[in-house]
C-alpha positions in Angstrom: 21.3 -56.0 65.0 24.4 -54.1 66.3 24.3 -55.8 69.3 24.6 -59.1 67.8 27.6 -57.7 66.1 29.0 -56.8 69.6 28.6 -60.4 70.6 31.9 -61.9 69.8 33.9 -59.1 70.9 32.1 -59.4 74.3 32.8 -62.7 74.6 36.2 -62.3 73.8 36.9 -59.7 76.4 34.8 -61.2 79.2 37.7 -63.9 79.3 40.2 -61.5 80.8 38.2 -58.4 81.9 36.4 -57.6 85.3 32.6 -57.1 84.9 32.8 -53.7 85.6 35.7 -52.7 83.1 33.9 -55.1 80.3 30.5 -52.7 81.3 32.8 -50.1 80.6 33.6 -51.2 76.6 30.0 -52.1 76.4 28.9 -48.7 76.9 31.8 -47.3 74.3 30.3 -49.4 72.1 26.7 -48.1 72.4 28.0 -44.7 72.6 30.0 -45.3 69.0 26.4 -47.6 67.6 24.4 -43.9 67.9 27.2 -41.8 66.8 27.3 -43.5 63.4 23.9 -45.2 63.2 22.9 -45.2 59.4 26.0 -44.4 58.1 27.4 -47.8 55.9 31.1 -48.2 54.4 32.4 -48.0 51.1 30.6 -50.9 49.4 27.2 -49.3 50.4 26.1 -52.3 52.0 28.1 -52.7 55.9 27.2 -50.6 58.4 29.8 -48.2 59.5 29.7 -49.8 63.4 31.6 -53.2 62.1 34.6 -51.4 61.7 35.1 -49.8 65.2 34.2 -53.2 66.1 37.0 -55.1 63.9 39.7 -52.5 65.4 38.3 -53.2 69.1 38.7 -56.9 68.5 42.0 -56.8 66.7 43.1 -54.9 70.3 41.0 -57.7 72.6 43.2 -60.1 71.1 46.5 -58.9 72.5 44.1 -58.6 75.5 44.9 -55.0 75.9 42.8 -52.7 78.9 39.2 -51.6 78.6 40.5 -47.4 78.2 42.3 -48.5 74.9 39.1 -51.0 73.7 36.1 -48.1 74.4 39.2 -45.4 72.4 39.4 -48.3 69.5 35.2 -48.3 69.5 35.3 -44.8 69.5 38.2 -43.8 67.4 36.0 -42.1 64.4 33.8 -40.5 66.1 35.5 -36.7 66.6 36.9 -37.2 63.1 33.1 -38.4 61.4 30.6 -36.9 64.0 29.5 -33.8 65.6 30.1 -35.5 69.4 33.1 -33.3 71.0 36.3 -34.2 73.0 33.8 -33.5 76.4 31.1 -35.9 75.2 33.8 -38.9 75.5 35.5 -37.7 78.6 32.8 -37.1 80.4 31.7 -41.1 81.1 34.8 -42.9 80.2 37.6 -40.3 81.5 40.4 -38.1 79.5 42.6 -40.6 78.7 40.3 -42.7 76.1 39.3 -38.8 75.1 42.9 -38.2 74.5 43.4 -41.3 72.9 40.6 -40.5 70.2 42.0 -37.2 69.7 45.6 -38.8 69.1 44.4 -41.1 66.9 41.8 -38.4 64.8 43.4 -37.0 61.0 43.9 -33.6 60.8 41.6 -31.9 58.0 43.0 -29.0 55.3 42.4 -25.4 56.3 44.1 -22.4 56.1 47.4 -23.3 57.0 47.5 -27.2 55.9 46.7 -26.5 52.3 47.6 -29.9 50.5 46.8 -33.3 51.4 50.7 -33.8 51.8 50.8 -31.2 54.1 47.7 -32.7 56.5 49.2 -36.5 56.0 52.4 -35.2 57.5 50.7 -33.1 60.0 48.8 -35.7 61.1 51.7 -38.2 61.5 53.0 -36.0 63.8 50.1 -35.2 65.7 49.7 -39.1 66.1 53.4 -39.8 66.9 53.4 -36.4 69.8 50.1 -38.2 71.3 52.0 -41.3 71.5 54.3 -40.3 73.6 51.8 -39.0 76.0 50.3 -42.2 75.6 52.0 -45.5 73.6 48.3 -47.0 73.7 47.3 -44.4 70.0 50.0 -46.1 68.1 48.4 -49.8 69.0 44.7 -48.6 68.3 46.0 -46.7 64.8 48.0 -50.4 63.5 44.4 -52.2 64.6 42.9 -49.6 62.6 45.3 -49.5 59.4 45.1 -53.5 59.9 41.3 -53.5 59.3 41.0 -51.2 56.6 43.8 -52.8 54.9 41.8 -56.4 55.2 38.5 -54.0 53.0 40.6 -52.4 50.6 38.8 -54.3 47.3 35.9 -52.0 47.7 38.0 -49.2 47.1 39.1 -47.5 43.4 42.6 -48.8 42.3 44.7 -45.4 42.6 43.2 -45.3 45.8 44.0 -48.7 47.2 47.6 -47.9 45.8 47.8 -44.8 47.4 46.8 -46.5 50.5 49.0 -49.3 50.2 51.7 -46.9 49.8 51.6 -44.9 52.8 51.0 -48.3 54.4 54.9 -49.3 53.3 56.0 -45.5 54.4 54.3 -45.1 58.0 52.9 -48.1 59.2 54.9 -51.0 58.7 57.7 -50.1 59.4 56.5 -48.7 62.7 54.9 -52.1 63.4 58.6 -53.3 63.1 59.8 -50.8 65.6 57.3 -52.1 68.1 58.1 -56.0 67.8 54.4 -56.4 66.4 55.7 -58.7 63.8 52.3 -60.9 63.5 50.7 -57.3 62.3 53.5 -56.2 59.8 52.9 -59.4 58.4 49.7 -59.1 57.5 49.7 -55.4 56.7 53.0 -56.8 54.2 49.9 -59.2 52.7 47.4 -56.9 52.4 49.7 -53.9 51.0 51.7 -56.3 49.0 48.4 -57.4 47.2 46.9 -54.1 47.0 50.1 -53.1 45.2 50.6 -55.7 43.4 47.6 -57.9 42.9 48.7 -60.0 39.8 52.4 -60.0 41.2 50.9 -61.1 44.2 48.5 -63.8 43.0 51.0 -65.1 40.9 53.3 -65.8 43.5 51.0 -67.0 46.0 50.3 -69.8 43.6 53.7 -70.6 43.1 54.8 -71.1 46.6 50.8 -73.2 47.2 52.1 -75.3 44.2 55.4 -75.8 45.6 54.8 -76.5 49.4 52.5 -79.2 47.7 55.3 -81.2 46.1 57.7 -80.8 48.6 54.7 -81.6 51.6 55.8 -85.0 52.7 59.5 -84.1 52.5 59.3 -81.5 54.9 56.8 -82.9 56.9 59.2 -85.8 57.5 61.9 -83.4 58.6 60.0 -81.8 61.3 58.5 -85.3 62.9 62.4 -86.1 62.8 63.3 -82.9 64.8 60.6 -82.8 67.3 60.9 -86.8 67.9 64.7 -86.4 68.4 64.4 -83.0 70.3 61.4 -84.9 72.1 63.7 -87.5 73.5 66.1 -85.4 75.0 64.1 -81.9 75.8 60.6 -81.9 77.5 57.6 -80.0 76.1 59.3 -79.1 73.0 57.5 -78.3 70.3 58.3 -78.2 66.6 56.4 -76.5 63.3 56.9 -75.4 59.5 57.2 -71.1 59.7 54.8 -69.6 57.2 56.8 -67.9 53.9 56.4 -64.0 53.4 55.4 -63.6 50.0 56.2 -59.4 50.2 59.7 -60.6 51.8 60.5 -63.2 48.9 59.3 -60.4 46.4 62.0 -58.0 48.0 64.6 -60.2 48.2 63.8 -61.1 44.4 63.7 -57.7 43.4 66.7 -56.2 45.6 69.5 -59.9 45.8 68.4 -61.4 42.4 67.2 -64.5 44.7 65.5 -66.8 42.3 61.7 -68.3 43.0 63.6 -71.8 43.8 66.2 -70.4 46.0 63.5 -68.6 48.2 61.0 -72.0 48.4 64.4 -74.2 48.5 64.7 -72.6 52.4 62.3 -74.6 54.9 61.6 -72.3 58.1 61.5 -74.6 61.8 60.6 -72.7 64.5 61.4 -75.4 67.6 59.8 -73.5 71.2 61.2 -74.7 74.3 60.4 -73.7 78.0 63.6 -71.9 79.3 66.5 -70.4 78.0 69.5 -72.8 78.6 67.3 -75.5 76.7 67.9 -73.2 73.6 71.4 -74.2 73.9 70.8 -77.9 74.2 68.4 -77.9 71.0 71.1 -76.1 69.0 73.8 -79.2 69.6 71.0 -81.5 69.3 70.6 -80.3 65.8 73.8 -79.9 64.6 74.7 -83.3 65.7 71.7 -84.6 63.6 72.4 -82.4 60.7 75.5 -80.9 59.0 75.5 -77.1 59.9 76.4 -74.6 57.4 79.4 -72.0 58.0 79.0 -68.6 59.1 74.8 -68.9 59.5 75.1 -69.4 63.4 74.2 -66.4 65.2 73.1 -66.1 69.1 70.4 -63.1 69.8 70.0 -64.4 73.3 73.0 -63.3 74.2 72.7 -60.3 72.6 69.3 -59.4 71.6 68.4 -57.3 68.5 65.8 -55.0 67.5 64.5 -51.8 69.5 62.2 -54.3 71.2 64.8 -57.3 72.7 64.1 -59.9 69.8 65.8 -63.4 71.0 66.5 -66.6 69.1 69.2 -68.5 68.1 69.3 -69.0 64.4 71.4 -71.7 62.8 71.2 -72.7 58.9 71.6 -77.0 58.4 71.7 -79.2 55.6 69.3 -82.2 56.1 69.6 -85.8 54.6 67.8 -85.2 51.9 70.0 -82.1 51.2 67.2 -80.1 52.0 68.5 -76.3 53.7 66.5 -76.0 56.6 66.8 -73.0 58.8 66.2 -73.0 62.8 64.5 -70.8 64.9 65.0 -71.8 68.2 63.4 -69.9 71.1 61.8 -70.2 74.7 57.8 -69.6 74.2 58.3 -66.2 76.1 60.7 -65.2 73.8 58.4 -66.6 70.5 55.9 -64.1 72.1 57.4 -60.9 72.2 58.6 -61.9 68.9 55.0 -61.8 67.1 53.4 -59.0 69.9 56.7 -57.1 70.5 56.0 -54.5 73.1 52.4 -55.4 73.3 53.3 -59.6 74.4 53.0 -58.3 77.9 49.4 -57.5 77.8 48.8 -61.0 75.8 50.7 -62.9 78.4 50.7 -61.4 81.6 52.7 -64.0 83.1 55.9 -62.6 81.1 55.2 -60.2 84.3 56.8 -62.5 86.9 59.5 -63.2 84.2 61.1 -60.1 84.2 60.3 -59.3 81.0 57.4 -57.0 80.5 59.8 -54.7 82.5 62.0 -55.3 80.3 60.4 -54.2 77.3 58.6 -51.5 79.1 62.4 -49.9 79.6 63.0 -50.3 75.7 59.8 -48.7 75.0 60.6 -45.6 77.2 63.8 -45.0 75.9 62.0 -45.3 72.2 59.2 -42.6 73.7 62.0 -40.2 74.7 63.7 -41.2 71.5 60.7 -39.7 69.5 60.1 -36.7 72.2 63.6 -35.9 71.1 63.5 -35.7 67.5 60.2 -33.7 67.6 61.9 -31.1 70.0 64.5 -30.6 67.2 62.7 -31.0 64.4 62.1 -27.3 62.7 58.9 -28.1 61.1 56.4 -31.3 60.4 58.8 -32.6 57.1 62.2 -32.7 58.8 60.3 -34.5 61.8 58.6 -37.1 59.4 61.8 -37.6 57.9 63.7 -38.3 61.0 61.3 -40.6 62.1 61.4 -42.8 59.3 64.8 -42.6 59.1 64.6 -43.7 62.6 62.7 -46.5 61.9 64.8 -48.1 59.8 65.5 -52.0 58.8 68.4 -53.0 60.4 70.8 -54.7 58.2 74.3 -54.4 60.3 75.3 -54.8 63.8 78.5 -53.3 65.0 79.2 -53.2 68.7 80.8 -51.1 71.2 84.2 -51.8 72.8 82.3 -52.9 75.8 80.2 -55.5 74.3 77.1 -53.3 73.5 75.4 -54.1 70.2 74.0 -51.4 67.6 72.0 -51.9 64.6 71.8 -49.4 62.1 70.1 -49.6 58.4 72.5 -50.7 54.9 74.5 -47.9 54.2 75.1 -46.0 58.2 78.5 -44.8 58.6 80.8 -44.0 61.6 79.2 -41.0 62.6 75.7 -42.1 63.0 77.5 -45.2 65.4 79.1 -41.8 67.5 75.4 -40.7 67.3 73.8 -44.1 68.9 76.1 -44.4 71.2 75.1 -41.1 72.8 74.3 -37.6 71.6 77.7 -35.5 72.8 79.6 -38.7 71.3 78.1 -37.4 68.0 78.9 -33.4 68.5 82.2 -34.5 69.0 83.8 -37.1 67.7 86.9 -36.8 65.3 87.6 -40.5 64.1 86.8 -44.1 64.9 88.5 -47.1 65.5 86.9 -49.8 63.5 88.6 -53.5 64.8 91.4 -51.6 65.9 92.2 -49.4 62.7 91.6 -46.1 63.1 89.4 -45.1 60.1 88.0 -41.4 58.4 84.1 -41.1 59.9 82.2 -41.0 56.5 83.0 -44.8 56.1 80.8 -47.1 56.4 80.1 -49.4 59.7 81.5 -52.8 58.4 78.5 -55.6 59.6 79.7 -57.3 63.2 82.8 -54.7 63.8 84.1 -53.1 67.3 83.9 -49.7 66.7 85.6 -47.3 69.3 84.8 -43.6 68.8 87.4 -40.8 69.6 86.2 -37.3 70.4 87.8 -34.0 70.9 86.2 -31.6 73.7 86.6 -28.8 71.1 85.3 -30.7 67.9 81.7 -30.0 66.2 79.4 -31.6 63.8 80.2 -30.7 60.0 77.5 -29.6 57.7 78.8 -31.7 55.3 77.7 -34.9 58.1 74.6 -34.4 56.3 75.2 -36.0 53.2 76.1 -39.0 54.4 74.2 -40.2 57.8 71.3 -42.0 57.1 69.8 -42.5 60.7 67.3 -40.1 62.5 68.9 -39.6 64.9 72.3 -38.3 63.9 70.3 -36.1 61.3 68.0 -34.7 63.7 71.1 -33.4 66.4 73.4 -32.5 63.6 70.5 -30.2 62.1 69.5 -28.7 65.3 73.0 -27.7 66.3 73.6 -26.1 62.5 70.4 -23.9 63.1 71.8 -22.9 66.7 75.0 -21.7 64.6 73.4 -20.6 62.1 71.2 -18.3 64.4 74.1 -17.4 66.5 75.8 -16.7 63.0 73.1 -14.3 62.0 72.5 -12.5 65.4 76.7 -11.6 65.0 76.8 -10.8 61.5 73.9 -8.3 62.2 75.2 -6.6 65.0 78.1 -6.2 63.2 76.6 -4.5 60.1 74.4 -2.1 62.4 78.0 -0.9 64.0 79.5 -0.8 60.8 76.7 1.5 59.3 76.7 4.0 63.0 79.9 4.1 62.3 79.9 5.3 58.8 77.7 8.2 60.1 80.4 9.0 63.2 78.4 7.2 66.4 79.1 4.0 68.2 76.7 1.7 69.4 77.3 2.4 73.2 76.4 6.3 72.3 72.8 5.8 71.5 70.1 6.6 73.9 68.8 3.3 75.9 65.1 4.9 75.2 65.2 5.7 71.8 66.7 2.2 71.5 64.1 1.2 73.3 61.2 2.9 71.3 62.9 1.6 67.6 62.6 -2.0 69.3 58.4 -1.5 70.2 57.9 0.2 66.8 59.4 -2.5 64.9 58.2 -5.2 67.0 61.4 -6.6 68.1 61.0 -7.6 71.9 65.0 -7.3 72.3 68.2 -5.7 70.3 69.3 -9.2 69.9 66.2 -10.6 67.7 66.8 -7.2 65.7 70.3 -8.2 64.9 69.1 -11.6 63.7 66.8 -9.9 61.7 69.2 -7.8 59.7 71.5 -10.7 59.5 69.2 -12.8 57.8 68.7 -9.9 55.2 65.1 -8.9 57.0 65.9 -5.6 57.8 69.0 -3.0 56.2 71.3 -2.1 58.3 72.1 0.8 56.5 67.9 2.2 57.4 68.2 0.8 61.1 70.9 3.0 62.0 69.3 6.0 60.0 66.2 5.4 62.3 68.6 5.1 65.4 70.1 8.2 64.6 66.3 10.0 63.6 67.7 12.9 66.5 71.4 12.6 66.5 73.9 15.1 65.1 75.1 12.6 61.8 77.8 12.7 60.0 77.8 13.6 56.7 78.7 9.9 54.2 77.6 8.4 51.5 79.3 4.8 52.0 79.6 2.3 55.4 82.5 1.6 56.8 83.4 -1.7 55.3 82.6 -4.5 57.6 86.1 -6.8 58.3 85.9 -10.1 57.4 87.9 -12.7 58.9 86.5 -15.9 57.4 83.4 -17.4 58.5 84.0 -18.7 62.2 81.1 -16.3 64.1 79.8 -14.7 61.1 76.8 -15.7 58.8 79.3 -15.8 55.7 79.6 -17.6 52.2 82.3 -17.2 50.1 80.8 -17.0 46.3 82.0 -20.6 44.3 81.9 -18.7 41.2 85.2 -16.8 42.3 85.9 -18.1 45.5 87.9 -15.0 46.9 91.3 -15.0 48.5 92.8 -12.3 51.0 94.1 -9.7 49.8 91.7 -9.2 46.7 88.9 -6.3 46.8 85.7 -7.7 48.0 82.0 -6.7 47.8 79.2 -9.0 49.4 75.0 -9.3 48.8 72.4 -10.1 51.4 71.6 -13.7 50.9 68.6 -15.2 52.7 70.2 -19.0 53.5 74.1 -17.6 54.0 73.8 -14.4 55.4 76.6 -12.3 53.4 77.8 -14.0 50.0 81.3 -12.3 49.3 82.4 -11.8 45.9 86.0 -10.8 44.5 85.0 -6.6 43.4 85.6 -7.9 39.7 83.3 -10.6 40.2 81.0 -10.6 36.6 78.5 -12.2 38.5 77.6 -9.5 41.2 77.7 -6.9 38.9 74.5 -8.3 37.6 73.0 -7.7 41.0 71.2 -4.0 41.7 73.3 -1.6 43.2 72.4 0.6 46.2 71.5 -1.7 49.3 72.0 -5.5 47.1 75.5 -4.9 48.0 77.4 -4.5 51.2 81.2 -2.5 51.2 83.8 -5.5 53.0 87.1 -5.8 53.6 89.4 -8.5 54.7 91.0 -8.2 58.1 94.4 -8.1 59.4 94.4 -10.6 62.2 94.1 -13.9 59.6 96.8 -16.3 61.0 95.7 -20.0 60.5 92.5 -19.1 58.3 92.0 -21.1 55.7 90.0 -20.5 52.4 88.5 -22.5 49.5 90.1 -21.8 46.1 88.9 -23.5 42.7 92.1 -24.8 40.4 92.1 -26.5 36.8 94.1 -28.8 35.9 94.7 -29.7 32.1 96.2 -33.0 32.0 97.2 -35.9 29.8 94.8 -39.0 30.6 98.2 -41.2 31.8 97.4 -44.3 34.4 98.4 -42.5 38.0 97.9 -38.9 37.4 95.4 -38.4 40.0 97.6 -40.3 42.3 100.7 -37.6 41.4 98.2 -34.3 41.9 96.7 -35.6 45.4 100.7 -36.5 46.7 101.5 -33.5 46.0 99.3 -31.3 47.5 99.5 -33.7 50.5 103.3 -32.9 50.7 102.6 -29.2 50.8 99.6 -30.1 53.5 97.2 -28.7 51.2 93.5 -30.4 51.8 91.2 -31.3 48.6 87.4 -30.4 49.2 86.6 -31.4 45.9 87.2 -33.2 43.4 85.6 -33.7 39.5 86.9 -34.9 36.4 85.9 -33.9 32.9 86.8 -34.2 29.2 87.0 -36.7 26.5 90.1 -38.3 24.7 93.7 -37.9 25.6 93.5 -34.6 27.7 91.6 -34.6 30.6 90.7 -31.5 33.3 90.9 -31.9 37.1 88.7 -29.4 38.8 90.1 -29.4 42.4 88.4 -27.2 45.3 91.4 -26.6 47.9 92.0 -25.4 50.7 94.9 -22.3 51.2 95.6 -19.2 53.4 95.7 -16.4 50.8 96.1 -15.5 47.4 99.9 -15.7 47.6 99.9 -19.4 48.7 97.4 -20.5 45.6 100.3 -19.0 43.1 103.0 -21.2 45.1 100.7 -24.4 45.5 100.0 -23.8 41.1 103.4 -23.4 40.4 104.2 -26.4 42.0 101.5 -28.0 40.5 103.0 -27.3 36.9 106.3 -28.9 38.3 104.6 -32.4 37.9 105.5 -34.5 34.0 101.9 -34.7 32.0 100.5 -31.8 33.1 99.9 -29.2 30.8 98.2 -26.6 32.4 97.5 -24.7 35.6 95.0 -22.1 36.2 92.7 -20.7 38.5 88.8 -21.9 38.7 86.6 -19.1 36.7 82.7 -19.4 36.3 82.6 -20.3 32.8 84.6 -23.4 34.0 82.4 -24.0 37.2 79.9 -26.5 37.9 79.0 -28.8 40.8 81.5 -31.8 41.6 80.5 -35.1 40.5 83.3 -37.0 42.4 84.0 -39.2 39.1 87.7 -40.4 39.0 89.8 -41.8 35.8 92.5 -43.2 38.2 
């Protein structure tokens, strides 16, 4: 019996397989027949075989190679059996071994304790493997594909749960590949997992309205090809299937009616080469009425990570009907549906130029992935990059030289630095959007020339990270904060340990390199400088290193550190506390915190008083070297709600080159309070900057930000 269900799939792949390599997937197949002989699927009734099966043929269609068929035959059999990784490589080689590995879950143990936990874990097991090998990715869509197609024998929450992770993961990385024919269909099957009465609904809407509208439309695509026909040979012209998730989205996300989705008809016209693309786009808009601003060329400049071509043009037809043209050489159509995989389907794309083609787009995507899991610090920042990374792209912006990015709605000027190439990101300053230089949080405009300017001494900005939206620029902009912040901690410890030897009389230089030596081994540091990192981050006390240090030194007798200087943040692992934000020359105290390092508080601070005393609370002091430092100060503004107030404060404090961090705006009727975060050098200058603050008509009131008035900025503005 299973080898009647083999029968197809044999047939299929003896049309473009050698004997021996079709042998090959036979004997997967048997191998994967005894590993889950007796064991059925969900509905109690299928055998568990016609499912490895399914995948394999869903692969033998896009005519892909005999290692990735036997892995699709075999791809439950670690995860569901008791064969091991040895009992596949042993008669059909490592790499459909490692294949099956790359495509098996991970299961919960002792360190993946949630299902959350294993699903992301076993993302990025199957995303590592691919880059080893791009093949695990094909068999896991296959895979997802089937089971998709047999979700009705499954609970409800569990088909939605499903369908779910099917929008999250897989579809999205079907888009990334070019494998539009199986986003498609995983959009159906999701879509009506999801959604089954929204789905039904709609599918018999559209049935109901291609139906009226059948002999219209078909008149308008015998009028195309016969015309196109005339003038073009071997040009072929057909109706483009609707996507019922698509018209849903744009439904639920434009407000695009029911009759303004339908009212589009989809042509796709395939031609044989590329300057014929040309001639059927005059031919059409000589027989039609184009409409403005709905011409756009991806030939010339292709889109998508996998080099998507077409020419798309928008018409009105006689009968006022909006048609919409698709016009593309039959290669081109291909890689369209198969993406990166069309050059298995059609190996004649080979001689074309074009497999090579999107061979060097996939490897640039490989080493795109390899990157963000090299910077990722755990599995959740790395499964957020990546779907960042895998974004739809909405705008295209291009490069002073002609190159076109695409980012997702909502990128900004940064994440363009970031695309263009990484140390573009880490250092650029500003942009250039069409010629206007313009602040880097803005948004790319859709079809701008953006020219990025960078500064050799420049560095990203933590606060980058509220606003990029791509992968990429979150992944290198994280990474190099960690550096920093590492770098940050390792000096802010060594610091604190010379501060505390000093407090007892000894320098650092004066200890004994083998008692240093022996601390180091006894506290399991392998060198001094993981043991400042440790006390910087608050893991170890300074004040109980150095007493250990000094276990068989002369001390002198103290009971306080010396305080540690601080000179603002640059170098140090250092938070000034926003419920008092202190200035230089006020008296300081600070407390070990894990994320910042030391949190400094003014010494009449309520809020650290709070804190135990004893080693909560470190002695500091400001230094005397603090030309050009600047420091965040919190000011409140009481003012009457007049039209151009806001206007009045910012000009001001722009005059006196005073920066504004933030910004929120509170209170009801006629008097309103501006909470402003600024920027100053000391104490002495936030007096000055009030005073003149108080200078300007409708203000009432100046004073300096307290915590009973603190909260986080909303950014709301009564301008």
């Amino acid at each position: 019996m299973n080898i009647f269900r083999a029968q197809d799939l044999m047939r299929l792949i003896e049309r473009y397989m050698d004997v021996p390599s079709a042998r090959k997937v036979y004997d997967a197949f048997l191998l994967a027949a005894e590993a889950h002989d007796g064991v059925f699927r969900k509905d109690g009734i299928t055998p568990y075989i016609s499912h490895p099966i399914e995948v394999a043929h869903i692969l033998a269609d896009l005519h892909l190679d005999a290692d990735t068929l036997c892995a699709a035959l075999l791809h439950d059999v670690l995860e569901d059996t008791d064969f091991q990784h040895e009992d596949l490589s042993k008669p059909f080689g490592k790499a459909v071994a490692n294949l099956v590995d790359g495509v098996t879950k991970l299961e919960k143990d002792e360190v993946l304790t949630t299902k959350h936990a294993v699903t992301i874990a076993s993302y990025r097991k199957m995303m590592h493997a691919m880059t080893d090998d791009f093949r695990v990715v094909l068999i896991k869509l296959a895979d997802r594909l089937h089971n998709m197609s047999t979700l009705d024998n499954m609970k409800p929450d569990a088909r939605r749960r499903i369908a779910d992770e099917t929008f999250a993961k897989y579809i999205p990385l079907a888009r990334r590949l070019g494998m539009n024919d199986i986003r498609r269909r995983l959009q159906h099957y999701a879509f009506k997992s999801l959604y089954p009465w929204r789905s039904q609904i709609l599918e018999q809407a559209l049935e109901t309205y291609i139906e009226a509208h059948e002999q219209e439309y078909e008149a308008i695509v015998k009028q195309v090809t016969d015309v196109l026909s005339a003038a073009i040979p071997n040009v072929s012209a057909f109706m483009w299937d609707k996507n019922l998730f698509r018209m849903y989205e744009q439904r639920k996300r434009e407000g695009m009616t029911f009759d303004q989705q339908c009212g589009l008809l989809e042509i796709r016209v395939l031609v044989r080469e590329r300057s014929e693309c040309y001639r059927v786009l005059g031919i059409l808009h000589e027989l039609y009425r184009p409409r403005l601003g709905t011409l756009n060329d991806f030939i010339a400049t292709p889109k998508g990570g996998y080099g998507f071509q077409a020419i798309q043009t928008t018409v009105i037809a006689n009968s006022h009907q909006s048609v919409r043209f698709q016009i593309q050489t039959r290669d081109m159509f291909q890689v369209a549906q198969y993406g990166l995989a069309a050059q298995w389907r059609y190996p004649d794309m080979r001689t074309t130029g074009k497999a090579e083609y999107t061979q060097a787009v996939l490897g640039r995507w490989l080493a795109q992935v390899k990157e963000l899991e090299s910077q990722a610090g755990n599995p959740d920042e790395f499964y957020e990059d990546m779907q960042a990374d895998l974004f739809y792209a909405e705008v295209y912006a291009y490069t002073p030289g002609g190159d076109v990015k695409e980012f997702p709605k909502g990128a900004t000027l940064v994440d363009f630095a970031y695309a263009v190439h990484s140390q573009v990101g880490q250092h650029c300053v500003s942009a250039k959007v069409d010629g206007t230089e313009r602040p880097l949080h803005t948004r790319i405009p859709h079809m701008a020339v953006v020219e990025i300017l960078t500064d050799p001494a420049a560095s990203p900005q933590p606060s980058w990270l509220n606003f990029v939206v791509t992968g990429r620029a979150k992944s290198y902009i994280r990474n190099w904060l960690r550096l920093q912040t590492t770098e940050a901690q390792q000096s802010l410890g060594q610091e604190r340990l010379i501060s505390a030897l000093h407090g007892h009389g000894h320098v650092l230089e004066s200890l004994e390199s083998e008692r240093l030596k022996t601390i180091l081994q006894a506290s399991d540091y392998p060198t001094i400088e993981v043991l400042y990192q440790a006390i910087g981050r608050g893991d170890e006390c300074s004040r109980l290193v150095a007493e250990r240090l000094l276990g068989n030194l002369k001390t002198t007798d103290t009971k306080s550190d010396t305080p540690l200087l601080i000179k603002g943040t640059t170098g140090l692992a250092v938070k000034f506390a926003p419920c008092c934000l202190p200035l230089p020359p006020e008296n300081i105290l600070a407390r070990q915190h894990r994320q910042h390092g030391l949190e400094i508080h003014r010494a009449d601070c309520p809020h650290i008083h709070h804190l135990q005393q004893g080693d909560s609370l470190f002695s500091v002091a400001w230094a005397q070297d603090m030309v050009d430092k600047k420091f965040s100060a919190g000011v409140v503004i009481d003012v009457r709600d007049v039209r151009g107030m806001l206007h009045n404060i910012t000009k001001s404090l722009a005059d006196m080159d005073v920066n504004i961090e933030d910004l929120n705006i509170t209170g009801a009727g006629q008097v309103k309070q501006d909470t402003l975060i600024i920027q100053v050098n000391d104490l002495e200058h936030l007096q000055e900057v009030m005073r003149q603050l108080k200078h300007i008509p409708n203000i009432l009131n100046v004073s300096r930000l307290t915590k009973k008035d603190y909260h986080e900025p909303h950014h709301h503005f009564h301008d």
